[in-house]
C-alpha positions in Angstrom: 44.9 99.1 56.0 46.9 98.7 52.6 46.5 95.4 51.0 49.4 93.7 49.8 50.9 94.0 46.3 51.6 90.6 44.4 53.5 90.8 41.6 53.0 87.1 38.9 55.3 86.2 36.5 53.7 84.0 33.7 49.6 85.4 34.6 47.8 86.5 32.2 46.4 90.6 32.3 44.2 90.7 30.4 41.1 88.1 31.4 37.7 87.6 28.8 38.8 90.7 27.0 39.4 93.2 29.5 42.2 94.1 32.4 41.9 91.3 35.4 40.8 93.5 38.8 42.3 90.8 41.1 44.5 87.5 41.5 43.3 84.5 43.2 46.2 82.3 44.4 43.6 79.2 44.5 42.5 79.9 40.5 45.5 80.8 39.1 47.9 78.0 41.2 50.7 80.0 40.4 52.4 81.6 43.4 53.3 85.2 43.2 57.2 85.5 42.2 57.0 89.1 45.1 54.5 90.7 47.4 54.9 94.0 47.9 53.7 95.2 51.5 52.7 99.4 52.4 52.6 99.8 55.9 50.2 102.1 56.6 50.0 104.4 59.8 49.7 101.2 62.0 51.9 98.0 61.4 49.8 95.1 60.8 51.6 91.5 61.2 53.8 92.1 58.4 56.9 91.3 59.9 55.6 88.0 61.7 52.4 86.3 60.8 52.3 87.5 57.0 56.6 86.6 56.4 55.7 83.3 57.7 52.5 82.6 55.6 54.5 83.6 52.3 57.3 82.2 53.0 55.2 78.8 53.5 53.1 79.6 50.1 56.8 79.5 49.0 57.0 83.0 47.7 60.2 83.9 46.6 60.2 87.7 47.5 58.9 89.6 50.5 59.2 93.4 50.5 57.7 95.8 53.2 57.9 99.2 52.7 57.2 101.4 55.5 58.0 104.6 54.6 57.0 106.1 58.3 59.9 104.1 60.5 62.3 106.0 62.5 64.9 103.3 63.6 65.0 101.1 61.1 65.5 101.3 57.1 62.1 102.2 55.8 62.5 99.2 52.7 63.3 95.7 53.7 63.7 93.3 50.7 63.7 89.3 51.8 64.5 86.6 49.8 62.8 82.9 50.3 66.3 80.8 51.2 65.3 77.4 52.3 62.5 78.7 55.0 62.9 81.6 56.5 63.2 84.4 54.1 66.8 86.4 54.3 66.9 90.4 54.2 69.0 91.7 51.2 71.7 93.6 51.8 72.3 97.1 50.1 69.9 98.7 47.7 68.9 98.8 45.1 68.2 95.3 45.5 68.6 93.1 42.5 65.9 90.4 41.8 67.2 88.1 39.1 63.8 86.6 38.6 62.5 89.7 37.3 65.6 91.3 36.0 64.9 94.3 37.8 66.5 95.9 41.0 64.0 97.5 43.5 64.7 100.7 45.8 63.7 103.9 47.4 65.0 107.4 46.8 63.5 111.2 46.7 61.6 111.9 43.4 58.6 114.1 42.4 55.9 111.2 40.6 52.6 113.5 39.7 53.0 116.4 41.1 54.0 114.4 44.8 57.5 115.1 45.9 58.7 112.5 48.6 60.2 109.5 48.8 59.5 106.8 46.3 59.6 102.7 45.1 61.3 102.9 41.9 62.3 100.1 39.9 66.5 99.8 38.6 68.3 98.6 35.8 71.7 95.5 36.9 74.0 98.9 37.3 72.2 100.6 39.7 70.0 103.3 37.0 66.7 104.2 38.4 64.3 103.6 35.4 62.8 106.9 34.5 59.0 107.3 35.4 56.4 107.8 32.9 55.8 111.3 33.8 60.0 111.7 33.5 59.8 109.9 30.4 57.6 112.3 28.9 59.8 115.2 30.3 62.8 113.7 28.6 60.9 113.4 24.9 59.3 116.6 25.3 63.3 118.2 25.8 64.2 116.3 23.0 61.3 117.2 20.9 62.4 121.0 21.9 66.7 120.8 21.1 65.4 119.0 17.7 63.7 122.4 17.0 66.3 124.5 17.7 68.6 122.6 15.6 66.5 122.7 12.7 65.5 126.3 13.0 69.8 127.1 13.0 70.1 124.5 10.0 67.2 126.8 8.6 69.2 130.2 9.2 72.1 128.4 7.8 70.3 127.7 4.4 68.9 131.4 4.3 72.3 132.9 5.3 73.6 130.9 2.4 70.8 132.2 -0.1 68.5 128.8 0.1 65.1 129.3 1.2 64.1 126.2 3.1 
């Protein structure tokens, strides 16, 4: 079984010096602005028992993400509107809360090519992953050499020794 995923606006992370390992609803009395639920193999009261228990917490944002459906989309994003929770339509999803869309699509995220959560910008741009983030600098480290070794050939051709 996966747990569930909260995600806090306004909680601290760090906790007596050091990264928190969990969040406790009845210490922090802050409700979590989205859970974020994996189905695993086997569904597990997600879609009735656990919808109703967060939408009474008052949680503003359910997402289940079953990645192994056949029938049905395999991301659902609800929205807490007055009891019960409403499915988004369309994705990306936008969440104004958090000023951040959420959605799936095909990617490769270390080394694992599938399909993926990513995050997305009010337009509809997937955020870039770390891993992609490092691929983009790294390419950009790479055309800044080349245009400084032609600058460099440039000088020489021109009787300037850089």
């Amino acid at each position: 079984m996966v747990p569930d995923g909260f995600l806090s606006l306004e909680v601290e992370r760090v906790f007596d010096e050091d990264l928190r390992l969990s969040y406790v609803l009845w210490e922090e009395l802050k409700v979590p602005t989205l859970v974020l639920k994996v189905v695993s193999k086997t569904r597990n009261k997600e879609y009735r028992q656990k919808k109703a228990l967060y939408a009474e917490l008052g949680v503003p944002y359910y997402v289940i993400y079953a990645p192994r459906r056949r029938r049905k989309e395999h991301l659902e994003i609800y929205r807490l509107v007055e009891e019960p929770y409403v499915l988004l339509p369309g994705q990306p999803a936008w969440i104004e809360e958090l000023g951040l869309g959420i959605g799936r699509e095909r990617g490769t995220y270390e080394g694992v090519t599938r399909e993926w959560l990513y995050w997305y910008d009010r337009d509809g741009k997937r955020y870039a992953t770390p891993e992609e983030r490092l691929a983009q600098a790294e390419e950009q480290v790479e055309r800044n050499r080349e245009r400084i070794r032609a600058l460099e050939q440039k000088l020489r051709e021109s009787g300037i020794e850089p």
